[in-house]
C-alpha positions in Angstrom: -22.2 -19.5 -15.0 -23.6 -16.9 -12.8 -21.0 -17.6 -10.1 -18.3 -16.9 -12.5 -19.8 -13.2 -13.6 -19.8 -12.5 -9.8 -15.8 -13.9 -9.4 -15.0 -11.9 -12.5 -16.7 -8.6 -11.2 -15.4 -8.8 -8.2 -11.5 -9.5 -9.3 -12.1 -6.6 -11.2 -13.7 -4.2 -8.4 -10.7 -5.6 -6.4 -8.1 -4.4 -8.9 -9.3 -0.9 -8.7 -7.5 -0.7 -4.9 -3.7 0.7 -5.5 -1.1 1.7 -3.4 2.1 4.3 -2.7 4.8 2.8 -1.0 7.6 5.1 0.2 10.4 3.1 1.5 12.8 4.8 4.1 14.9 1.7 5.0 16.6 0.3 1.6 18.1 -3.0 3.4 17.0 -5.5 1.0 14.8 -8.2 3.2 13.6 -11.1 2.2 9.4 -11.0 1.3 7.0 -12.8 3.5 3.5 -14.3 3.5 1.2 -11.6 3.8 -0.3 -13.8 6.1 2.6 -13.5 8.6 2.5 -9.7 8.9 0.5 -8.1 11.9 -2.1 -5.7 11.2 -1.5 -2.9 13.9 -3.6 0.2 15.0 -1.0 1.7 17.3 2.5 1.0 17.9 3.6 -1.7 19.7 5.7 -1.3 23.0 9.0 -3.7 22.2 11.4 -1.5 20.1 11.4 -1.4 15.8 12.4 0.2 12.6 10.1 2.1 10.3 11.0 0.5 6.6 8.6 2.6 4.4 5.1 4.3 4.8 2.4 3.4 2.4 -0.6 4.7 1.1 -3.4 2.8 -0.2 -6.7 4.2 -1.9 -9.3 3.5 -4.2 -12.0 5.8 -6.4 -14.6 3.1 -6.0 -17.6 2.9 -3.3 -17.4 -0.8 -3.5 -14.0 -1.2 -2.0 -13.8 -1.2 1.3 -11.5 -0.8 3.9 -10.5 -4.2 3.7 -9.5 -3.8 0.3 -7.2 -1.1 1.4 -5.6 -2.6 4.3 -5.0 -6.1 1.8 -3.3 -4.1 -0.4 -1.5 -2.5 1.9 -0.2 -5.9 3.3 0.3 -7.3 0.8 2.7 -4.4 0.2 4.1 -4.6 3.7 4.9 -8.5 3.0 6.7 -7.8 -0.4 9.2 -5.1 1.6 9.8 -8.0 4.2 7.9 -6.6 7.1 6.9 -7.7 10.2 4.1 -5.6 11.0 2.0 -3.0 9.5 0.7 0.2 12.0 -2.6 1.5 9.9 -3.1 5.5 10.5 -6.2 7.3 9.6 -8.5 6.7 6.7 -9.6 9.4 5.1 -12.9 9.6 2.5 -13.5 12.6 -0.2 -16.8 12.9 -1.5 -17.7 15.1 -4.7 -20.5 15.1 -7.0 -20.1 14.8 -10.7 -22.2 16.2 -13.3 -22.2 13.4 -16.4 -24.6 15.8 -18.6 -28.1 13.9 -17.9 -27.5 12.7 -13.6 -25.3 14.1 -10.7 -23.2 11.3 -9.7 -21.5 11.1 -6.5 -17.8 9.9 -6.7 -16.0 8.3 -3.4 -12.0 8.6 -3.2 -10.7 6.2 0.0 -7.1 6.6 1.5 -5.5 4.5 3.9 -2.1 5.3 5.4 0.2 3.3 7.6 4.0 2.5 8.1 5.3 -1.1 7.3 8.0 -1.8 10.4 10.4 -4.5 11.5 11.0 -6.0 15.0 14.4 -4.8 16.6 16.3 -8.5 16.6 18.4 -9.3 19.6 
């Protein structure tokens, strides 16, 4: 039983992660495994086309940036993409008064551009 409290929390902690997509290529493409898209941290040399930019962030401490670069995959993989380039993450801190504590609130952002290999 206790497992399934700890599956259920953290489904829901997952849930919390959403994402922006901005697509600048409307070719319609087919949508791939998110497993098949590359995870990038700079550009790659061989030549491609930028397909949308996205945006992923999150208001919780417990996700990660994990959670934000799944979601942004999984993002990447609906729009057909071959490869996702991850930019900067970015963290905003800011305390909150709830009347009796000071609580301090996280806000994660992840950016990156979902791109397609050149063909031929």
């Amino acid at each position: 039983m206790r497992s399934l409290q700890l599956a259920g929390s953290s489904l829901l902690l997952a849930a919390c992660v959403s994402a922006s997509v901005q697509q600048v290529d409307t070719t319609a493409r087919a949508p791939r495994s998110p497993d098949s898209v590359e995870v990038l941290e700079e550009a790659p040399s061989r030549a491609y086309t930028v397909i949308a930019t996205i945006e992923a962030g999150s208001d919780l401490v417990f996700d990660s940036f994990d959670d934000l670069c799944d979601e942004m995959v999984a993002e990447a993989a609906k729009l057909g993409g071959d490869a996702l380039i991850l930019g900067l993450e970015a963290r905003d801190s800011e305390f909150i008064f709830t009347g009796t504590a000071m609580v301090q609130s996280d806000t994660r952002r992840l950016s990156g551009e979902v791109i397609v290999y050149e063909r031929g």
